[in-house]
N, CA, C and O atoms as a GROMACS GRO file, in nm:
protein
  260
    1UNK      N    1  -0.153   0.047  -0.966
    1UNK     CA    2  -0.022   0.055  -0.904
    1UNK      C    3  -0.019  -0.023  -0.774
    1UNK      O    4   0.068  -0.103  -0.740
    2UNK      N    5  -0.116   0.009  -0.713
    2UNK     CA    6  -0.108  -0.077  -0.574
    2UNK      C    7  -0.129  -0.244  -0.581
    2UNK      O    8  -0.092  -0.318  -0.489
    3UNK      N    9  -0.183  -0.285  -0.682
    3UNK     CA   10  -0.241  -0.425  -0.734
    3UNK      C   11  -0.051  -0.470  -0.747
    3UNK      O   12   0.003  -0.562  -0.686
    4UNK      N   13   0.022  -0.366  -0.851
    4UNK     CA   14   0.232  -0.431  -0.892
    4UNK      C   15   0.278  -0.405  -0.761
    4UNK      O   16   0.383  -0.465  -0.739
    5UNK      N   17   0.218  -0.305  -0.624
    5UNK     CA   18   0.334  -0.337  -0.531
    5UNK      C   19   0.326  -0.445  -0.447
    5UNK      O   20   0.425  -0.500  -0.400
    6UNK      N   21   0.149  -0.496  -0.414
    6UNK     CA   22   0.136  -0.609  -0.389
    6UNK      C   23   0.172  -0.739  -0.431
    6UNK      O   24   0.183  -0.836  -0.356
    7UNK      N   25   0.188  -0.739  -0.560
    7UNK     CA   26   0.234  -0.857  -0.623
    7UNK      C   27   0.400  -0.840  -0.583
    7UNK      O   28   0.448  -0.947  -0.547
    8UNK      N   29   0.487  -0.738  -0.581
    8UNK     CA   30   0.625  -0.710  -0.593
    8UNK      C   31   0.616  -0.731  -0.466
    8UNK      O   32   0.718  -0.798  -0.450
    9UNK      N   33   0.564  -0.721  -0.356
    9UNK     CA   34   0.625  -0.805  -0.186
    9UNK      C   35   0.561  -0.945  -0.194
    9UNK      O   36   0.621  -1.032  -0.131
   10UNK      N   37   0.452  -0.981  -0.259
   10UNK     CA   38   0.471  -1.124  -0.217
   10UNK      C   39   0.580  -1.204  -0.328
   10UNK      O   40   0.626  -1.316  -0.307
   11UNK      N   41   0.604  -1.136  -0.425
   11UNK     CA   42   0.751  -1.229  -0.487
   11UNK      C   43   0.834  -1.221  -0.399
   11UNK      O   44   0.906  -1.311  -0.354
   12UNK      N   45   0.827  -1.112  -0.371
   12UNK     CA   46   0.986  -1.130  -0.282
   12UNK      C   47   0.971  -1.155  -0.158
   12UNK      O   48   1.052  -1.101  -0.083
   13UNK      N   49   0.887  -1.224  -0.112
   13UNK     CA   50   0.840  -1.318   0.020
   13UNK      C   51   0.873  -1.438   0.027
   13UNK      O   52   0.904  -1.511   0.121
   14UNK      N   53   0.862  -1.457  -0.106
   14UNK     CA   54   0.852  -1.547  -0.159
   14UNK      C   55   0.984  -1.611  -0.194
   14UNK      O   56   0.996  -1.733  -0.207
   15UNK      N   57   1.068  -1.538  -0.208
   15UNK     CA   58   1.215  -1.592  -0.281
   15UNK      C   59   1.322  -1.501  -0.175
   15UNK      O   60   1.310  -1.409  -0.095
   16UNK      N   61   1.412  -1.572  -0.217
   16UNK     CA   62   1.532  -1.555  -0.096
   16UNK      C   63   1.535  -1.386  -0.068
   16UNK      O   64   1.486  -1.298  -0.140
   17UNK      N   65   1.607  -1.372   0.058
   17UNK     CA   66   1.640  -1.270   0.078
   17UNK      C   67   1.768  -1.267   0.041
   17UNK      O   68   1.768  -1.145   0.021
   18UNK      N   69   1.874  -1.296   0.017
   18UNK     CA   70   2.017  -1.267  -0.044
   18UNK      C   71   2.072  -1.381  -0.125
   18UNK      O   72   2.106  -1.488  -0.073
   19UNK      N   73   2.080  -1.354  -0.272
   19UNK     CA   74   2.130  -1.406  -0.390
   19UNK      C   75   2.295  -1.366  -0.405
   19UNK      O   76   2.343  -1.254  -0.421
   20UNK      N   77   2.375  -1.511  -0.394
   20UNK     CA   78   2.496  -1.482  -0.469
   20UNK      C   79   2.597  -1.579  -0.575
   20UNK      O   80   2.625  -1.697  -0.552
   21UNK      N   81   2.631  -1.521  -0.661
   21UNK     CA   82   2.694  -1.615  -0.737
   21UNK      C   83   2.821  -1.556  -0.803
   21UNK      O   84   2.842  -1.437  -0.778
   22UNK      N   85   2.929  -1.632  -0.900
   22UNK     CA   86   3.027  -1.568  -0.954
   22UNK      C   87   3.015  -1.463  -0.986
   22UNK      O   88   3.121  -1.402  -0.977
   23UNK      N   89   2.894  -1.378  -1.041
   23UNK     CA   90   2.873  -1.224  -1.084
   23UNK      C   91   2.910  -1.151  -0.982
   23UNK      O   92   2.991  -1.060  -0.998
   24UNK      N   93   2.846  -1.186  -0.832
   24UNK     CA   94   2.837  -1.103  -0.741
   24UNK      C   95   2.716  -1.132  -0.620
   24UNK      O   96   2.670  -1.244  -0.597
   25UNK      N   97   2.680  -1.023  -0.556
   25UNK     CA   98   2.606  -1.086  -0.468
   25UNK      C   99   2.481  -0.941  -0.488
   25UNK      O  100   2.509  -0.825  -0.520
   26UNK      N  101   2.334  -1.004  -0.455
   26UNK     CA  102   2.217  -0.955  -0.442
   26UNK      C  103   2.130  -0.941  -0.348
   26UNK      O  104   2.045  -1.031  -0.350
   27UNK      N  105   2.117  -0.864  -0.266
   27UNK     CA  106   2.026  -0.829  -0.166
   27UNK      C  107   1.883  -0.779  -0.163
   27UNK      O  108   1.880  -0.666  -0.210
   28UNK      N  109   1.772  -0.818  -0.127
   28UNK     CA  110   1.686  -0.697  -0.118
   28UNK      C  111   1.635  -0.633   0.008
   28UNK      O  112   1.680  -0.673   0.115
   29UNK      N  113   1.533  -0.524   0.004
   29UNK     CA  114   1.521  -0.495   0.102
   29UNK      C  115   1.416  -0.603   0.191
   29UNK      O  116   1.349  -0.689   0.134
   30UNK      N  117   1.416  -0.577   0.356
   30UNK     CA  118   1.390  -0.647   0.432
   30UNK      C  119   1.233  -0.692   0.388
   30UNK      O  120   1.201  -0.652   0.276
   31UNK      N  121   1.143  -0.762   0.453
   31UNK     CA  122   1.001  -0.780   0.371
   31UNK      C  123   0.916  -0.646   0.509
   31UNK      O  124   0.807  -0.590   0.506
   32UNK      N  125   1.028  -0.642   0.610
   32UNK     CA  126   0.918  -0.507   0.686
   32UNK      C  127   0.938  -0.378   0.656
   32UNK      O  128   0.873  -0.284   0.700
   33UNK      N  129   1.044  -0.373   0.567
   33UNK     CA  130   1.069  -0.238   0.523
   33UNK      C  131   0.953  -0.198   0.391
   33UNK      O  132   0.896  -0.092   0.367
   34UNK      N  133   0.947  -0.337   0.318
   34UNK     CA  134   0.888  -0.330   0.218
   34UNK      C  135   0.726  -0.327   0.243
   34UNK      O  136   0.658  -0.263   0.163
   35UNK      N  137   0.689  -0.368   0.308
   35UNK     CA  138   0.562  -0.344   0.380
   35UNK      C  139   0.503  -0.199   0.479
   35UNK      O  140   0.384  -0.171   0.496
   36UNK      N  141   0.612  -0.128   0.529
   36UNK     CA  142   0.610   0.021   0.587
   36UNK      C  143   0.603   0.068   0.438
   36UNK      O  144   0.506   0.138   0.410
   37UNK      N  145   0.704   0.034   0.326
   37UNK     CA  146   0.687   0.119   0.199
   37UNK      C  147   0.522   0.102   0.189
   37UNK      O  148   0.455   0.187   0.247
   38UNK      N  149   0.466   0.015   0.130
   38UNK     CA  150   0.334   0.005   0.079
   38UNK      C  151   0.237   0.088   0.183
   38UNK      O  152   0.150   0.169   0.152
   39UNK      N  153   0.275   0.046   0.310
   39UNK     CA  154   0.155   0.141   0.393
   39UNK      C  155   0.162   0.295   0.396
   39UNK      O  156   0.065   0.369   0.413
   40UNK      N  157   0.318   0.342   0.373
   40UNK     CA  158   0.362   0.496   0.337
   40UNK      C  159   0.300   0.510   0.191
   40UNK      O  160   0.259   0.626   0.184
   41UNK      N  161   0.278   0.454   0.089
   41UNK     CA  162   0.226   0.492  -0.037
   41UNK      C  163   0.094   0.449  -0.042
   41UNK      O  164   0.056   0.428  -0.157
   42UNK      N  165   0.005   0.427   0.053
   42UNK     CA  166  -0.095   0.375   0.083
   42UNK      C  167  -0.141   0.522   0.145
   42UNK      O  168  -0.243   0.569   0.095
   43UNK      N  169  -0.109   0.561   0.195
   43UNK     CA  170  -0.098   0.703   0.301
   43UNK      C  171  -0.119   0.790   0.227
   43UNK      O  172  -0.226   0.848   0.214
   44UNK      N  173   0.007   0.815   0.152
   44UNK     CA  174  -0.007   0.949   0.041
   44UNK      C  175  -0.135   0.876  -0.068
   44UNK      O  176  -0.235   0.907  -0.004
   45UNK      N  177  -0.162   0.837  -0.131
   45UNK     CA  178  -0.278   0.830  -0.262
   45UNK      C  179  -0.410   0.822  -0.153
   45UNK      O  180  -0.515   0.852  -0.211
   46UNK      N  181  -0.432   0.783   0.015
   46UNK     CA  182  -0.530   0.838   0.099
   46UNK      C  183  -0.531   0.968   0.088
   46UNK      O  184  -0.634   1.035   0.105
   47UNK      N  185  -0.447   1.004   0.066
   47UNK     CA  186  -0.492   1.224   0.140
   47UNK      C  187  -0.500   1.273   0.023
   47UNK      O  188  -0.570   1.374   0.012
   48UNK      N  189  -0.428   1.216  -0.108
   48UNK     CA  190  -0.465   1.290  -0.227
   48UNK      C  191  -0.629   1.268  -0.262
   48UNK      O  192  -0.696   1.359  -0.312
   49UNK      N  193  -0.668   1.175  -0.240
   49UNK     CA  194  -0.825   1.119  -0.296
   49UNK      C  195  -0.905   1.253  -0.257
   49UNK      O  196  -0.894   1.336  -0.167
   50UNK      N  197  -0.987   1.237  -0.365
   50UNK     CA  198  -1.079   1.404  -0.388
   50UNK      C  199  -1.189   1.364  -0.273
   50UNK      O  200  -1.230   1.452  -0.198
   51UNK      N  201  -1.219   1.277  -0.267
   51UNK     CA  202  -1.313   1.213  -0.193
   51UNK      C  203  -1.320   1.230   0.027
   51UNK      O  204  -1.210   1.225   0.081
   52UNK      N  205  -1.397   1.240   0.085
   52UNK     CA  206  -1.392   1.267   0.214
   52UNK      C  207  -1.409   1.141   0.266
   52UNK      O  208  -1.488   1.050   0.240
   53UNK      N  209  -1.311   1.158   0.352
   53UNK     CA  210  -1.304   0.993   0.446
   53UNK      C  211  -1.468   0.926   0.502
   53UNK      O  212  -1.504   0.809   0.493
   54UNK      N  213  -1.535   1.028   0.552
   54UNK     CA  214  -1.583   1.081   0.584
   54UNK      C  215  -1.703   1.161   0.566
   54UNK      O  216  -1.671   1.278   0.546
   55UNK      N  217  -1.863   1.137   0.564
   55UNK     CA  218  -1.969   1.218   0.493
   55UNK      C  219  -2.082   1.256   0.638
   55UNK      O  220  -2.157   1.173   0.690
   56UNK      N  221  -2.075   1.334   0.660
   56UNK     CA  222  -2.212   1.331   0.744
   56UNK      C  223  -2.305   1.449   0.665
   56UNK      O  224  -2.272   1.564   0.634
   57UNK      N  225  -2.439   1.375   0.644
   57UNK     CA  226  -2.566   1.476   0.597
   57UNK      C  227  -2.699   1.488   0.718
   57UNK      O  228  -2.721   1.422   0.820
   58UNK      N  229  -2.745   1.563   0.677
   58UNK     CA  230  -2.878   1.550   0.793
   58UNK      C  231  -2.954   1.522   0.710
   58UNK      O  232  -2.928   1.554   0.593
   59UNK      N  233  -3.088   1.441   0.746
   59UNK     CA  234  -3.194   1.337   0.714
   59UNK      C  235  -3.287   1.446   0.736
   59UNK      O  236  -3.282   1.498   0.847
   60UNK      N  237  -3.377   1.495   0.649
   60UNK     CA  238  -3.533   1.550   0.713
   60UNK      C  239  -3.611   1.476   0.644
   60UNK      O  240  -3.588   1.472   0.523
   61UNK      N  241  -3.764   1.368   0.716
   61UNK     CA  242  -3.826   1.372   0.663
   61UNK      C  243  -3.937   1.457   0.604
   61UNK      O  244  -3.959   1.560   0.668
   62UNK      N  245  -4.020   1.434   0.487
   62UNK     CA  246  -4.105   1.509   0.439
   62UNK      C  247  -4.201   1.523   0.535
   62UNK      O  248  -4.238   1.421   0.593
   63UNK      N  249  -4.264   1.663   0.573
   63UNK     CA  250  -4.394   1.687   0.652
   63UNK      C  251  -4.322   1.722   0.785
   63UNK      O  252  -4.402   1.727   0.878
   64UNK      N  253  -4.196   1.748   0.820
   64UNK     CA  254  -4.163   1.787   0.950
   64UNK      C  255  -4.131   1.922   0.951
   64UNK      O  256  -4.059   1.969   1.039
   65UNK      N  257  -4.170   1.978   0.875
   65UNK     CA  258  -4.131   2.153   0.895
   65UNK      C  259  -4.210   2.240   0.956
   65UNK      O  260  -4.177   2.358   0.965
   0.00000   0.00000   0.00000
């Protein structure tokens, strides 16, 4: 998922910000809005991960007891 939102801001970095023609007219969102999106969904799948940011263990070597 994060691999399609990266690809989905650099297209649209990439190509205009406002499309219009006889149909009508097309906007998207700004490319910094779209970039706060990715770092906000970047955020949440961080805190869900089962995993700890974070590990500290203690080291004993053998023969120090």
């Amino acid at each position: 998922m994060a691999d399609d939102l990266d690809d989905v801001i650099q297209e649209n970095a990439e190509g205009p910000a406002e499309a219009r023609g006889d149909s009508g007219s097309v906007r998207q969102h700004s490319l910094k809005d779209q970039i706060e999106a990715d770092r906000y969904l970047a955020a949440k799948r961080a805190a869900r991960a089962k995993r700890l940011g974070l590990r500290l263990s203690k080291l004993v070597p053998p023969g120090s007891d």
